[in-house]
C-alpha positions as CSV (number, residue, x, y, z in Angstrom):
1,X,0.0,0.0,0.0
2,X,1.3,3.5,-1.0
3,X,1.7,6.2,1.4
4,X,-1.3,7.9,0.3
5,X,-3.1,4.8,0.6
6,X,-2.1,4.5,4.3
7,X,-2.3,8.1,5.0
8,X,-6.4,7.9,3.6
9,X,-7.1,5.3,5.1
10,X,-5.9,6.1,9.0
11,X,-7.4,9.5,8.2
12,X,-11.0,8.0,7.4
13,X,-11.0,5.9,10.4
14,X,-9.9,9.0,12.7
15,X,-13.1,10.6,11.3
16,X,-15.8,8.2,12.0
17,X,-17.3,9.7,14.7
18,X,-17.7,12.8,12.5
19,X,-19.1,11.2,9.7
20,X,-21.8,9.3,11.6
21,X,-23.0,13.0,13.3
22,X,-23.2,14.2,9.8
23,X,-25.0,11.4,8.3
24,X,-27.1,11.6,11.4
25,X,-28.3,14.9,10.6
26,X,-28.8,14.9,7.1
27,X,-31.0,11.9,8.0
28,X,-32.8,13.3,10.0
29,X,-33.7,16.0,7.5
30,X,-34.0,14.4,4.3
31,X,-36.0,16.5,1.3
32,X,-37.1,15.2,-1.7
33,X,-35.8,15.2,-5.5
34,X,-34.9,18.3,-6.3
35,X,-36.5,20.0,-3.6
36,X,-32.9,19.7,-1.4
37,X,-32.5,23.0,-0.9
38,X,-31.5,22.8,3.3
39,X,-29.1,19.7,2.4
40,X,-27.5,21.4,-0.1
41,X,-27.0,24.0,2.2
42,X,-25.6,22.0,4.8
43,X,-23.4,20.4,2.2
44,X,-21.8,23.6,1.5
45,X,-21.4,25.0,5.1
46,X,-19.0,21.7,5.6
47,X,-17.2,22.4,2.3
48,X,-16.8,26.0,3.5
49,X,-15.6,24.6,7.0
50,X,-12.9,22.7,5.3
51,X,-11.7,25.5,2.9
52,X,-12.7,24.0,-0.4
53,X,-14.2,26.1,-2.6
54,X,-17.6,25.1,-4.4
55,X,-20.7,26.7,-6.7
56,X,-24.3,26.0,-7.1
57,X,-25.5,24.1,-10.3
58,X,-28.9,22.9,-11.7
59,X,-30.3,25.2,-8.2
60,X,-29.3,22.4,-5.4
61,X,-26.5,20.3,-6.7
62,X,-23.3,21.6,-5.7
63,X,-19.9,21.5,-7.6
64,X,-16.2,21.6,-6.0
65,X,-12.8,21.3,-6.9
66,X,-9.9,19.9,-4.7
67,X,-6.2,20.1,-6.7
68,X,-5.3,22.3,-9.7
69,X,-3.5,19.7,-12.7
70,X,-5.2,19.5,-15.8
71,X,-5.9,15.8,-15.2
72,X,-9.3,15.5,-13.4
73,X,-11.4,13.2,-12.2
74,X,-15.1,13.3,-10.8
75,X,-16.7,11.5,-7.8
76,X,-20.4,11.4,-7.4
77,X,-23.0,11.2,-4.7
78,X,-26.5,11.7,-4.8
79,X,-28.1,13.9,-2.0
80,X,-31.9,13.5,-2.6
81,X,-34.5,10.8,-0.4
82,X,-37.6,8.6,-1.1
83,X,-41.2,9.3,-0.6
84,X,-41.3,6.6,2.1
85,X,-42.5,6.9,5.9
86,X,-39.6,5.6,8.2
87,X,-40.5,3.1,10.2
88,X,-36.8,2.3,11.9
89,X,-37.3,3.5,15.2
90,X,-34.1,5.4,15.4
91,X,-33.3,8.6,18.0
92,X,-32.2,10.2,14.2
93,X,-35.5,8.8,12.4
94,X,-36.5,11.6,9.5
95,X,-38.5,14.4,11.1
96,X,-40.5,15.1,7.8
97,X,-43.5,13.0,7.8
98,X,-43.4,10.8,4.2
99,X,-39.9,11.2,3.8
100,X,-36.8,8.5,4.0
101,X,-33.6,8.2,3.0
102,X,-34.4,4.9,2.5
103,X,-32.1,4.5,-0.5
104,X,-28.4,5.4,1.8
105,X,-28.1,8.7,-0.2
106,X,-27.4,10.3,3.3
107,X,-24.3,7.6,3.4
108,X,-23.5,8.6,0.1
109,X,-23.6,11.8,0.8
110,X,-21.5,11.7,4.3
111,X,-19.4,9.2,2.3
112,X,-18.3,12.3,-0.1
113,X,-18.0,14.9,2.0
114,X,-15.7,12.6,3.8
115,X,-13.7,12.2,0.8
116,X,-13.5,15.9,0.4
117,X,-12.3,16.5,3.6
118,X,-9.2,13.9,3.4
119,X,-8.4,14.9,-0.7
120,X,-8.3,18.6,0.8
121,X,-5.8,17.3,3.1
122,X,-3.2,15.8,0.6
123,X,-4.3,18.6,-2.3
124,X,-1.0,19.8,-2.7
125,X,0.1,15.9,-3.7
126,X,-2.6,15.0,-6.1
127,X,-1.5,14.6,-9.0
128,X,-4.2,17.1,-10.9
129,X,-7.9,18.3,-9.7
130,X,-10.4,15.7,-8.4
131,X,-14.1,17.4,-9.1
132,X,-16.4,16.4,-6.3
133,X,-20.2,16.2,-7.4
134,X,-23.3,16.3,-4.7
135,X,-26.2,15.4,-7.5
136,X,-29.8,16.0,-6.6
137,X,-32.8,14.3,-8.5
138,X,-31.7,10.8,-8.8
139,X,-34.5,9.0,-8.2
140,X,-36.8,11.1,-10.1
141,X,-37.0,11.4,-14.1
142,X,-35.3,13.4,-15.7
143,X,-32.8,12.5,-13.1
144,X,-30.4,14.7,-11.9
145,X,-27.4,13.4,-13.5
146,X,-29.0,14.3,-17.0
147,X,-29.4,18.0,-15.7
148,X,-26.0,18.6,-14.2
149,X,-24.8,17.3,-18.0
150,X,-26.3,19.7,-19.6
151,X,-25.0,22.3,-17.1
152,X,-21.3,21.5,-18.0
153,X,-20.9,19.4,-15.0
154,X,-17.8,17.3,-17.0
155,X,-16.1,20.3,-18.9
156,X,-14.0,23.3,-16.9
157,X,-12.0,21.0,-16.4
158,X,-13.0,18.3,-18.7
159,X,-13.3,15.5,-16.6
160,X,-11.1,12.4,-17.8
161,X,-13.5,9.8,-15.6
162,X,-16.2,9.8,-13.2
163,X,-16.5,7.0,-10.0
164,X,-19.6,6.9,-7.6
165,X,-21.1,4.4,-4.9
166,X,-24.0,2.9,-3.6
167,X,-24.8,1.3,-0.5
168,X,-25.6,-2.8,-0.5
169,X,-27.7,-4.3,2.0
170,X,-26.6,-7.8,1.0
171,X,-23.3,-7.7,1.4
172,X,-21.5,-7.2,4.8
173,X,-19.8,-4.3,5.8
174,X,-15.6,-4.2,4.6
175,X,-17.4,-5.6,1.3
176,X,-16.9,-3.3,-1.9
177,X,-18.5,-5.6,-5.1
178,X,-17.9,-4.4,-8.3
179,X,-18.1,-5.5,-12.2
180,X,-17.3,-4.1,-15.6
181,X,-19.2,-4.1,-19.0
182,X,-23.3,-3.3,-18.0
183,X,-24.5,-3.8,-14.4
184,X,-27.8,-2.0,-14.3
185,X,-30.3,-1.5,-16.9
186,X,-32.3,0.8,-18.7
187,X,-35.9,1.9,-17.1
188,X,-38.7,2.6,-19.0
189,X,-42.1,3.2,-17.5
190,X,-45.7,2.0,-18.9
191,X,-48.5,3.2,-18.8
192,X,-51.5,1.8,-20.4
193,X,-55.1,3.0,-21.0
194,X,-57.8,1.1,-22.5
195,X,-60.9,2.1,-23.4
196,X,-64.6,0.5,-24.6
197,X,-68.2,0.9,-23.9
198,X,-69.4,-0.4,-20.3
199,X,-72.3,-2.6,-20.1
200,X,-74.1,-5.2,-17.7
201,X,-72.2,-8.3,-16.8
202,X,-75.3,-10.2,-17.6
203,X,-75.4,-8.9,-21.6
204,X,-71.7,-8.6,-22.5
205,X,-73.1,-8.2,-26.0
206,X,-73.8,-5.0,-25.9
207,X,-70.4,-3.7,-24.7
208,X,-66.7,-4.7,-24.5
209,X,-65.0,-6.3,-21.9
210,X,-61.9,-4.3,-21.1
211,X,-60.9,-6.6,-18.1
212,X,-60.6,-9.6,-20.2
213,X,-58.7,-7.1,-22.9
214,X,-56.1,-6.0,-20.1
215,X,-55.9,-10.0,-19.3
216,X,-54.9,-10.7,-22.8
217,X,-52.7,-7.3,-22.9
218,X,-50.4,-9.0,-19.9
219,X,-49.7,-12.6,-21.6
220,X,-49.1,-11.1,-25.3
221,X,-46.7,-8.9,-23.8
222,X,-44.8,-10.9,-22.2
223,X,-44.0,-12.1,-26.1
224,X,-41.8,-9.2,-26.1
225,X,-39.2,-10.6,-23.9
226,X,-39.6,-14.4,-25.0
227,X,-40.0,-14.1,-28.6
228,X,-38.1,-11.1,-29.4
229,X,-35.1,-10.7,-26.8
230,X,-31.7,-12.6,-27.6
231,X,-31.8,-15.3,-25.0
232,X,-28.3,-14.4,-23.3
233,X,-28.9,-10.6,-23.2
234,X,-31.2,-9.7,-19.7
235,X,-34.1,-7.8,-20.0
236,X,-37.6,-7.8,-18.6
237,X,-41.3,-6.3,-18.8
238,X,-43.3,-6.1,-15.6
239,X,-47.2,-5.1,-15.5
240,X,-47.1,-4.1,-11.7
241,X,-50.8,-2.6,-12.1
242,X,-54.3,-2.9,-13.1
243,X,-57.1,-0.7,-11.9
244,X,-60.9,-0.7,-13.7
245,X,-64.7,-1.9,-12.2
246,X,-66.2,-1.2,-9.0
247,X,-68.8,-3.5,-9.0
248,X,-69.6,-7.0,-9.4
249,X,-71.8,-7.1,-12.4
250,X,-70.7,-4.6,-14.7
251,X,-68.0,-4.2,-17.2
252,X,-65.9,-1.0,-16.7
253,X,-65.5,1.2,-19.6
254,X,-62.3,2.0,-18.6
255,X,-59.2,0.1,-17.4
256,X,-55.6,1.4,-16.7
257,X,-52.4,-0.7,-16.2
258,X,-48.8,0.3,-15.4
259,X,-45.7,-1.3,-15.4
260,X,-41.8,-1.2,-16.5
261,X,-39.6,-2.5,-19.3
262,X,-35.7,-2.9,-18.4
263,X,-33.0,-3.5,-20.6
264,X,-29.3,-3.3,-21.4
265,X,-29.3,-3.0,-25.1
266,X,-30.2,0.2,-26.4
267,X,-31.0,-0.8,-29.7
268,X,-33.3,-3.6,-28.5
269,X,-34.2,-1.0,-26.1
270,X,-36.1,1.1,-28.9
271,X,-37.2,-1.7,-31.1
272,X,-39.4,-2.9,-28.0
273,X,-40.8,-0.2,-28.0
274,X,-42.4,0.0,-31.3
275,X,-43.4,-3.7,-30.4
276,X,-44.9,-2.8,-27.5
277,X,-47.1,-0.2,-29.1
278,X,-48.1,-3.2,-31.8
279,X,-48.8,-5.0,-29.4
280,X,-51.0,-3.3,-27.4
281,X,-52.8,-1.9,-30.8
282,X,-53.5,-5.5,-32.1
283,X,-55.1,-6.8,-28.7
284,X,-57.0,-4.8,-28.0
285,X,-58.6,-4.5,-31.6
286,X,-59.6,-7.8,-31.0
287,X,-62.2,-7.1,-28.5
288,X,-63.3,-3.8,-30.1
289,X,-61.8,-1.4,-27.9
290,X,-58.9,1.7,-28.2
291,X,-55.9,0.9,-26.5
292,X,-53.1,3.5,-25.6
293,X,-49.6,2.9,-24.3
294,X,-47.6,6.4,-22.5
295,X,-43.7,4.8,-23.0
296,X,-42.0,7.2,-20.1
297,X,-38.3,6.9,-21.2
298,X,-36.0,6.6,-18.2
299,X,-32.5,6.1,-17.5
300,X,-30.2,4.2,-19.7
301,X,-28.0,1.2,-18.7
302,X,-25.1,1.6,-16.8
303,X,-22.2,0.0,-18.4
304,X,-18.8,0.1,-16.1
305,X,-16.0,1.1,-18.1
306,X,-13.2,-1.9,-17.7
307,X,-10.2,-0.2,-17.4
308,X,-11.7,2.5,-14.7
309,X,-12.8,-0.9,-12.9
310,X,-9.3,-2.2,-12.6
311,X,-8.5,1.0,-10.9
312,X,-11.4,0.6,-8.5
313,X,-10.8,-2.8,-7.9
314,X,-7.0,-2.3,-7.0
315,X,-8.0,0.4,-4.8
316,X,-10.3,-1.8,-2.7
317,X,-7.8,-4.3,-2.3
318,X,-4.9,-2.3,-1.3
319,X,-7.3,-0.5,1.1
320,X,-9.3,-3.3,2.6
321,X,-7.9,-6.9,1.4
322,X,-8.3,-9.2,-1.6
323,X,-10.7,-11.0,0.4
324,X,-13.3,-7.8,0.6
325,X,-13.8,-7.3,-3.2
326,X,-16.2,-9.3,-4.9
327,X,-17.6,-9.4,-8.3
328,X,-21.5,-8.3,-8.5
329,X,-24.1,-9.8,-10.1
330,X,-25.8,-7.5,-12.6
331,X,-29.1,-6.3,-11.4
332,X,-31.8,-5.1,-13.3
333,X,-32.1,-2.2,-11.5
334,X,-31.8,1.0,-12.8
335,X,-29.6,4.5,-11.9
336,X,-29.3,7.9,-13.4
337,X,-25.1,7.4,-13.0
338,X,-25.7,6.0,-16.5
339,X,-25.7,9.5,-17.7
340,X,-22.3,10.2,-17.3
341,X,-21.1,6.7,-18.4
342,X,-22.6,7.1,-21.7
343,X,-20.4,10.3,-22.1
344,X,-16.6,8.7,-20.2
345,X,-15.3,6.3,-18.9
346,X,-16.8,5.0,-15.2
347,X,-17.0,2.9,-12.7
348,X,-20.0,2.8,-9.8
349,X,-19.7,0.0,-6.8
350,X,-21.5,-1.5,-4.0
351,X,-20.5,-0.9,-0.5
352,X,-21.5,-3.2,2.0
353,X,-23.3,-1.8,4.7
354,X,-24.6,-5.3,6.8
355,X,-23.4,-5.2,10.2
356,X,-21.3,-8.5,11.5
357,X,-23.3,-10.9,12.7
358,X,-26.4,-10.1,11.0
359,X,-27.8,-12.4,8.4
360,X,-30.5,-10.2,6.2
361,X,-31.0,-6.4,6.4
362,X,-34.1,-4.9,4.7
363,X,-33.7,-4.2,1.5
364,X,-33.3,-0.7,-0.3
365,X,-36.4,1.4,-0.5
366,X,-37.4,-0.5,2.7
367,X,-38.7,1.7,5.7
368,X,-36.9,-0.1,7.8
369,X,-33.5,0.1,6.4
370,X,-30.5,0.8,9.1
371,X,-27.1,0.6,7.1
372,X,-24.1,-0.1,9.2
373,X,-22.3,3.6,9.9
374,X,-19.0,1.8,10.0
375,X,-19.3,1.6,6.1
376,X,-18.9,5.5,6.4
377,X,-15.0,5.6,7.0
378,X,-14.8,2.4,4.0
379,X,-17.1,4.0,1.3
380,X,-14.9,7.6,2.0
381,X,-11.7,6.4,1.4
382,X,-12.5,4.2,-1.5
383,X,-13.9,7.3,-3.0
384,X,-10.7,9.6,-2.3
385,X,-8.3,6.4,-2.7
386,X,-10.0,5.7,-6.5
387,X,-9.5,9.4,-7.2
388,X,-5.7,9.4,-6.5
389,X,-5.2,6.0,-7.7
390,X,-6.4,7.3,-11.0
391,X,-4.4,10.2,-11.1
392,X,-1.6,8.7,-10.1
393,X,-1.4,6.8,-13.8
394,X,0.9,8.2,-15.8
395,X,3.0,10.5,-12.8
């Protein structure tokens, strides 16, 4: 282990205590997608506290840069919470009623201001500028990543890679799991309408039958994944929804369904699309009704650039041991990181945040959710260790 390595490392574990009374608070107080206007306040009084100078962008993300060579890199971490009541029980438990950080964006969060903190303290060794990004929106479309883009989050100075993190309930904490080439997919909402003329159960004849439409509408679609998918690429479609009738003996007029398509080829990605249209178009002319489909495009897949995952991977090692890295399983989950993949090269891990001892923590977006703060002191200096690993190629 280098110097630095050391030097991050011992420095992250002298700051726990400070990391868990930050996370603590902006727990406490979490604020919905791009409505974080108090965290991103209290994001910047800690980066004013340490010296580092910062700016607003897209109203409450905030921007910083630690160093000053042309060679930069970006870490990410998202700052906004879930529409979810807490139900954890904790002396820190979210005082805004409806609202969780049930997703560990506060660890995220904590996890980068951290890193900030320890990068400011080796700045004048780094060998050029690491850009540190606090992103809000990312669980809500557009996503926030897509509007700090668009802002010039990567340019002045152009930014050579990008690294971020996310907690992971099933893996214990001292865990980092990691993968290159696509480890999330694309997200793409449905939202059906269908539409006939209502009528009395007991004389079908004189209407249509919309339920037995939206029956037909779920098994033809799933069609699109069996029939038209290669077999050894992932993707799914989910109807999660159906909602038509009130009563027992009469056919609605009206039924709506919802439901999600996921994918990791972007090509197949919009050719699904058109099928799922046809499809939906040809069912329901079958039973004499209108059909509609609203395709909500979300985020694109997240494909993790190999040779930034090398440095990633090295970085866990050296910090934690060969033992703690392992190789994740792709999920079909989706995350608005993929924004800046598509435009250079990145890596996002999984940091384990299950305490010793413990077999099964709730899942993410779970109420009940209580990551393990000592993950804080791991997921900071993997984020400041990856950024000077990386600059470090080519000194």
């Amino acid at each position: 282990m280098s110097d630095n390595l050391k030097n991050i490392i011992n420095k992250s574990e002298s700051m726990l205590n400070d990391l868990v009374q930050i996370r603590r608070h902006i727990h406490q107080n979490p604020e919905l997608s791009f409505k974080e206007f108090l965290t991103a306040e209290f994001i910047r009084d800690n980066l004013r506290m340490m010296g580092i100078n910062y700016k607003a962008i897209a109203e409450t993300g905030t921007l910083a840069l630690i160093g000053n060579g042309e060679r930069c890199v970006a870490l990410r971490a998202d700052i906004d919470a879930l529409p979810i009541q807490e139900e954890t029980g904790l002396e820190f438990a979210s005082k805004n009623s409806g609202v969780m950080h049930a997703c560990g964006h506060d660890m995220h969060t904590t996890m980068l201001l951290g890193a900030a903190r320890i990068l400011k303290g080796i700045e004048s060794e780094l060998n050029g500028t690491v850009k540190i990004i606090f992103q809000p929106g990312e669980e809500k479309l557009p996503g926030g990543a897509s509007k700090l883009i668009e802002e010039g989050v990567l340019e002045n100075p152009k930014v050579s890679a990008i690294f971020g993190q996310h907690i992971f309930p099933e893996e214990s904490t001292g865990t980092i799991s990691v993968n290159s080439g696509y480890i999330m997919a694309s997200a793409d909402e449905l939202y059906w309408t269908l539409k006939g003329k209502g009528t009395h159960a007991a004389q079908p004849h004189l209407g249509n039958d919309c339920i037995m439409a939206a029956s037909q509408l779920v098994m033809n679609l799933q069609t699109v994944v069996t029939k038209y998918r290669n077999p050894v690429k992932p993707g799914l479609l989910s109807v999660t929804a159906i909602h038509g009738g009130s009563a027992p003996n009469v056919f609605p007029d009206e039924v709506k369904l919802m439901g999600t398509f996921r994918a990791n080829d972007e090509e197949w990605r919009g050719k699904m699309h058109d099928e799922i249209r046809r499809i939906t178009n040809d069912t329901c002319s079958l039973f004499g009704i209108k059909g509609e489909v609203e395709i909500v495009k979300g985020y694109p897949a997240l494909y993790n650039n190999p040779e930034t995952t090398l440095i990633a991977e090295k970085t866990a090692k050296e910090l934690l041991s060969k033992d703690s890295v392992e190789v994740f399983e792709p999920k079909l989950w989706a995350e608005d990181f993929a924004y800046y993949a598509q435009k250079i090269p990145s890596t996002f891990w999984f940091l384990g945040i299950r305490p010793k001892g413990i077999s099964e923590l709730p899942p993410l977006h779970n109420s009940k959710l209580i990551p393990d703060e000592k993950a804080l002191s791991i997921g900071a200096a993997m984020l400041a260790g990856t950024a000077v690993n990386f600059l470090s190629i080519g000194k």
